[in-house]
N, C-alpha and C positions, 0 to 999 in steps of 0.2 A: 291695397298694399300689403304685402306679404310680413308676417313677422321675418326679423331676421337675429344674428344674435347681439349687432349693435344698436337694433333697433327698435323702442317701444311703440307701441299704438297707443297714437293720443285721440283718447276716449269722452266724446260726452255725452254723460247719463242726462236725457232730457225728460223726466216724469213729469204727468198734471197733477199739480199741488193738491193735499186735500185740502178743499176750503176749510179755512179757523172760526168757523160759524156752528162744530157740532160734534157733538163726543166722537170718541175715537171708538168704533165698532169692528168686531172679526173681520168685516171686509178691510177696511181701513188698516187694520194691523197684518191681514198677509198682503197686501198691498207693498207699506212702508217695509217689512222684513224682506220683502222678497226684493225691493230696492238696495236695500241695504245688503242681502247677500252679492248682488250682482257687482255693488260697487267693491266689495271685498275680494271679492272671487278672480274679478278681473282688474282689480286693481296688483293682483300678485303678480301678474304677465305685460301689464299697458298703464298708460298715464291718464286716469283717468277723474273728472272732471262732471260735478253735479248739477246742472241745470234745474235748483229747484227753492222759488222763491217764492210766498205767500203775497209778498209786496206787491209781484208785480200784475196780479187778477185785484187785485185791493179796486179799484175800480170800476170790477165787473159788476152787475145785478146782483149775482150773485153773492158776494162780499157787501160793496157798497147800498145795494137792496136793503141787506138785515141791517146796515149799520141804519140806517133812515128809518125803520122801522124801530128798531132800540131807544132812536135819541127822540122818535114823535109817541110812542107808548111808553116808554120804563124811562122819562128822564130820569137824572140823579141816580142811576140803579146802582148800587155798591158792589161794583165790578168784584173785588176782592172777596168779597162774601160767598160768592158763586161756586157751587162744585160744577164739574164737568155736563152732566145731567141735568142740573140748574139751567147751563148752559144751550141744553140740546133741547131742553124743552121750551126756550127762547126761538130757537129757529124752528119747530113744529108751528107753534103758533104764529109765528112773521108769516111760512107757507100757506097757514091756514085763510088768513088777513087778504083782501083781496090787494090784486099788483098795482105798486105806484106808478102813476104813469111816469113816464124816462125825464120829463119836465120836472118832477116835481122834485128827485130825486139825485139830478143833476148837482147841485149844490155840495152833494155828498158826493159823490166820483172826482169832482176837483177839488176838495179833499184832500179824500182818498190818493187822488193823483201825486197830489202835493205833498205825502209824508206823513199824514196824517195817523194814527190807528184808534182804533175805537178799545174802551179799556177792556170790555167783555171780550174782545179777539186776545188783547194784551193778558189778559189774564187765562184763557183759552190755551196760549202759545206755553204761558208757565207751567201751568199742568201738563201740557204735553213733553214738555222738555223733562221735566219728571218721570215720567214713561220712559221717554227715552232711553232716559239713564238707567231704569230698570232694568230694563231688555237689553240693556250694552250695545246700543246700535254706535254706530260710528261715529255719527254727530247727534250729541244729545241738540243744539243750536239748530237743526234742522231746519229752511225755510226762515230763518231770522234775518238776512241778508238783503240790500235793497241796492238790485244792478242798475243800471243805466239801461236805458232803452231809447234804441231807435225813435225816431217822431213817425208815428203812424203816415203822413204825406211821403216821407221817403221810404216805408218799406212798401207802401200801393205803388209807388211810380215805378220802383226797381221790378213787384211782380206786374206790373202790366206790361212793361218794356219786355218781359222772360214769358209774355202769353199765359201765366196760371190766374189772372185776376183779370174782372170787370169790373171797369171804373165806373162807376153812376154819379162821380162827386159833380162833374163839369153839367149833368141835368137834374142835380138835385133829389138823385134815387141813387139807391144801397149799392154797398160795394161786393162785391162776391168775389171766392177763390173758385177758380175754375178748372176742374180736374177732370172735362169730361171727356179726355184721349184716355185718360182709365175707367171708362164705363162710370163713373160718380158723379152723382147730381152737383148742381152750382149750389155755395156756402155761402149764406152771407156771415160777412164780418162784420159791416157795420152799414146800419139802417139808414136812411134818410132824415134821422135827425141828428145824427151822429155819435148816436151808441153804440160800442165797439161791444164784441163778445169775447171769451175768452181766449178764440183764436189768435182775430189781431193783437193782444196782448202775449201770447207767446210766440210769434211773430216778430216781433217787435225785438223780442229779446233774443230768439235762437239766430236771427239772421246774420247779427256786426258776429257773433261768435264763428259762424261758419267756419273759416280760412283757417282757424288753429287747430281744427281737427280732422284725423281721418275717417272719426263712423261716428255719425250719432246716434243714438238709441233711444228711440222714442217710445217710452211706458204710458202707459193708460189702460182704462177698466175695459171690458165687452163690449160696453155702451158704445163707449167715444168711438170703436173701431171706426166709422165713416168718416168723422172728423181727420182723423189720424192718416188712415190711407189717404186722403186729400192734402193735409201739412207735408206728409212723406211724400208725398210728388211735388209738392212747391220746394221743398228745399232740394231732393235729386234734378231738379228741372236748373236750379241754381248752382249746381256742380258735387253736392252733397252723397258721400255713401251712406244710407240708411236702411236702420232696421227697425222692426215692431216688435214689442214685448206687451203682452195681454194681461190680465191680471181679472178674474171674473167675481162677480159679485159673491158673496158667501150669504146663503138660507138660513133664517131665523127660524125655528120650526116651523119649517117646511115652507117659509114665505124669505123671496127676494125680494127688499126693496130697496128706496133710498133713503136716507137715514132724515132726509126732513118730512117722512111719514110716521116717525116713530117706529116702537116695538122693537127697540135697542136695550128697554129697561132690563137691569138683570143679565145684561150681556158686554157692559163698559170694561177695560180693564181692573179699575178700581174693583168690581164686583165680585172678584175670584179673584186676584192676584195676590191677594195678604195671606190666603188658608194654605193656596199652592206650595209660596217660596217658602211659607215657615214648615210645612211638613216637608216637603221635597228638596228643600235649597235652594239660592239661587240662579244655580249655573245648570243643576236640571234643566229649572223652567224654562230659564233664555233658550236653552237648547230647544227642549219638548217642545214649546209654543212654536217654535221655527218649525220644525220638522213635521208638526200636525199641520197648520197652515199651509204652508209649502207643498211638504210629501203627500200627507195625508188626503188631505183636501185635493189634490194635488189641480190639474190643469182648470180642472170647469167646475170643481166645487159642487159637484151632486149633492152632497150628504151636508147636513146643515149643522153648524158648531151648534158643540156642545160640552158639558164639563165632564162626562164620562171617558170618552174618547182622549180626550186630552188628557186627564189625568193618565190612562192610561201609555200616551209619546211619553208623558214626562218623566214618568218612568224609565220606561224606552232608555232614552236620553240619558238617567241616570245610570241604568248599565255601561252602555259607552261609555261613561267618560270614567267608570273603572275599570272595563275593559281595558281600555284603550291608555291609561296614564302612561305617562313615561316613553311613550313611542315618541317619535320625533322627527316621521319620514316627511321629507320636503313635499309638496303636494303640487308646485308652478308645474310640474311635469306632468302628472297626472290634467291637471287643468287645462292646460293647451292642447292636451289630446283628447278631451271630450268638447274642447269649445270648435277646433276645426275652422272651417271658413266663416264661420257665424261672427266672430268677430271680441264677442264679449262671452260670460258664461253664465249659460241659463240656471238658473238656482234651483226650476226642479231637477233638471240633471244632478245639481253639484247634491241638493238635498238626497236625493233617492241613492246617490251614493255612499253617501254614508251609511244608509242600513244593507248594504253589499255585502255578501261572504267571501268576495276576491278577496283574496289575501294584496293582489297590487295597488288594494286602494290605501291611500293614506292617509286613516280615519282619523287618527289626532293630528293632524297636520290640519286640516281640514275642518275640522272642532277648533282647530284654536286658532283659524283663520276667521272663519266668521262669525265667532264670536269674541273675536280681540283678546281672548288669552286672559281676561281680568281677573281678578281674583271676585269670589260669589261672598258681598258684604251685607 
């Protein structure tokens, strides 16, 4: 559906949560910044609408895994005691621990299911909301939220009736997403003993949403692309316009991994962010940190964070925003005209523009869009 001028696009941002099981690392933070630009960006033009809730993977292995692992090694652990890192090195070692089997572990998923949260995630989420606030994202409360979900039997029936799943529940074998008129392997969602993965669980929740929006915009890392192209054909097969937004891992020197390998030390935001904002400010940083992650880094993340480079954006950033005071050109115009058919706006676009010599870009307009204008405390 075509912008028009009585008419806004209603937008939902659907990203894959980061699990609350482990410090927030560079990838993690151009991740969440580049979410948060996009909600900003295209929320100046469309009605837009965050799909992004911790609660609702609380179930998965993933989550409910570490919490069984925490309450059978660290009873009694004094949650509050914990810094972030504390934290992260909790889930290297759950990793390390060989896998419980899905019996044993069950007890914790219903749970989990049930409302439950583990304090280590509880206290995991406050630190983070902390972050938050640093970086002036939009919602410091991020992922705090707990939607209602579909019952997994009615969103299997609904995709089997629409041909993107196989049922195996009626012979007692796994259920799969089946997307293979797009060349993509069969997904299981849930196994034969009826452990669901993360899929069915955001499933579960993007489906009853569908009908209130015209695009959803499905974020996730490199990795997931396979998953993702196969979600994006179950819900286009279900009437959905949809798009993919990627977001790639970021190099630790010189090493990509996952963060329940470790080798995050010396790289959390606690660990630079105190030297940053007190010599730079903190509306630099907010800026700089955006614009190195984002721009710099920009699509595939070749070059691997580090505090040299970065200091150097923050800098950057801090000319901007003396450059540039006091302007006050509208920017929704500029914005519609780099987003185009695409629907929402890509935040390397909207990033790389801001270090533009056009003079029709409108660099504090823009500056003080995605980063909400706050005052730097």
């Amino acid at each position: 559906m075509a912008r028009t001028a009585t008419h806004r696009e209603r937008v939902l941002l659907a990203p894959v949560t980061v699990s609350p099981t482990k410090p927030l690392t560079p990838t993690h933070l151009k991740y969440l910044l580049s979410l948060d630009m996009i909600r900003r960006a295209t929320g100046a033009f469309a009605d837009v609408d965050v799909a992004y809730h911790h609660a609702v993977y609380a179930g998965s292995r993933q989550v409910a895994g570490f919490w069984h692992y925490l309450e059978r090694h660290h009873p009694g652990l004094d949650a509050h005691a914990l810094s972030e890192e504390d934290i992260g090195h909790l889930y290297v070692a759950h990793h390390r621990d060989a896998s419980a089997p899905f019996a044993s572990i069950r007890p914790m998923v219903r749970r989990a299911e049930n409302g439950w949260t583990h304090p280590v995630t509880a206290r995991l989420l406050d630190l983070w909301e902390q972050h938050y606030r640093r970086l002036g994202m939009a919602d410091p409360h991020l992922g705090r939220g707990r939607p209602e979900l579909a019952s997994a039997d009615e969103v299997i029936d609904l995709m089997s009736r629409h041909a993107v799943c196989l049922d195996g529940r009626p012979l007692s074998a796994p259920v799969h997403l089946d997307a293979t008129r797009r060349g993509l392997p069969l997904r299981a969602v849930l196994n034969e003993e009826g452990q669901a993965n993360y899929l069915l669980y955001l499933l579960r929740e993007l489906i009853p949403l569908l009908p209130r929006y015209d695009l959803v915009v499905l974020a996730h890392d490199v990795e997931l692309r396979h998953d993702y192209r196969t979600v994006a054909h179950v819900l286009e097969t279900l009437g959905s316009r949809v798009v993919r937004f990627e977001v790639p891992r970021v190099p630790l020197e010189g090493v990509t991994r996952s963060a329940r390998a470790g080798g995050w030390e010396g790289y959390t935001l606690d660990a630079y962010q105190g030297r940053l904002v007190e010599e730079h400010g903190l509306a630099a940083f907010r800026l700089g940190l955006r614009l190195y992650l984002v721009a710099g880094l920009g699509r595939t993340a070749a070059q691997s964070f580090a505090l040299r480079p970065l200091e150097r954006w923050i800098r950057r950033a801090a000319r901007l925003l003396r450059d540039h005071a006091g302007d006050a050109a509208e920017p929704v115009p500029y914005l519609t005209g780099i987003t185009g058919r695409l629907g929402y706006a890509d935040p390397y676009r909207v990033a790389t523009a801001l270090l533009s010599k056009d003079g029709d870009v409108p660099v504090a307009g823009l500056i003080h869009l995605l980063t909400g204008g706050s005052e730097a405390r």
